[in-house]
C-alpha positions in Angstrom: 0.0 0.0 0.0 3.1 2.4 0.3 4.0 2.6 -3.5 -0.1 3.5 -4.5 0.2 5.7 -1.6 2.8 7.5 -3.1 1.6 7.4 -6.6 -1.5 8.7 -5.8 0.0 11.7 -3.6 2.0 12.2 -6.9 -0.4 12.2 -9.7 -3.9 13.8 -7.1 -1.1 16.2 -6.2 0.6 17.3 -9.6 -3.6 17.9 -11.0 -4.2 20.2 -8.1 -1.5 22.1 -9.3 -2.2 22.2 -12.7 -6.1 23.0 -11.0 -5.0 25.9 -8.7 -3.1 27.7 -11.4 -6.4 27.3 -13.7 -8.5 28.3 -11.0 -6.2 31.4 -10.7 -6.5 32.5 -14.3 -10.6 31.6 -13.9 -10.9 33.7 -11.2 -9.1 36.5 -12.7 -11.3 36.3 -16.0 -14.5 36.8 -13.8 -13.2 39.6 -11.4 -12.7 41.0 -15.1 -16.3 40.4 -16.1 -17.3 41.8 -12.5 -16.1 45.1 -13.2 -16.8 45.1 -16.8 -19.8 44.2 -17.7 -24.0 44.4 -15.7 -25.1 41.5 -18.0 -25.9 38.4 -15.8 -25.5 35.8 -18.5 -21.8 37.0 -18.6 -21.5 37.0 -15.4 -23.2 33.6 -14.7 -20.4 31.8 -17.1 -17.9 33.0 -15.6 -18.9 32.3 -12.2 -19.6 28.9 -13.7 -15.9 28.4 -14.9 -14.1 29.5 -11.9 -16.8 27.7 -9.1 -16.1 24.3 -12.1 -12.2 24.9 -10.8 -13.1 24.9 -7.4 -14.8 22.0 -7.3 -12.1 20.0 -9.1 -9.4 21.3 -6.9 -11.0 20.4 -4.1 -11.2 16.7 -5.0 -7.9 16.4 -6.3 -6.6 17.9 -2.9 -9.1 15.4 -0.9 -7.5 12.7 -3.5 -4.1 13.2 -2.6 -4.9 13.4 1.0 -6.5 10.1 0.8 -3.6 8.6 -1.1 -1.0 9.9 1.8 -3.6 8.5 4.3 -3.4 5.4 2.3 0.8 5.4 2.0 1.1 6.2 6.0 -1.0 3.1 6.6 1.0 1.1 4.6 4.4 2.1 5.8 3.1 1.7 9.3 2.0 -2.2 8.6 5.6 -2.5 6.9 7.2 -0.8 9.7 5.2 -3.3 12.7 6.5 -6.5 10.3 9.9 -5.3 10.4 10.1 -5.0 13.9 8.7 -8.5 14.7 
């Protein structure tokens, strides 16, 4: 369970990245629209496109906390058969 651990913590962690720095430029695209523009649809899209980032951020951070969960586990077992 260490190595999927670890995998997971690398590849759930390298997408939330890749998700925060989308998220960034999302959020500064509607902040633009905020101030630019009173027409909701607009508005509403580009709400849409920065709340889509959060949500995938989110569970690639909850992934890669699972997936460290998941390694600790796994070196702890490894660690108690060692010792016997």
């Amino acid at each position: 369970m260490i190595i999927p651990g670890v995998a997971g913590v690398v590849i759930f962690g390298n997408a939330a990245l890749t998700d925060w720095q989308q998220l960034r430029i999302d959020y500064r695209a509607y902040e633009d629209v905020l101030r630019s523009t009173d027409d909701l649809s607009t508005l509403f899209k580009a709400e849409a496109a920065q709340n889509i980032q959060r949500i995938n951020l989110f569970a690639d951070g909850v992934w890669t906390l699972l997936s460290g969960i998941l390694g600790a586990i796994g070196l702890h077992g490894w660690l108690s058969n060692t010792k016997s």
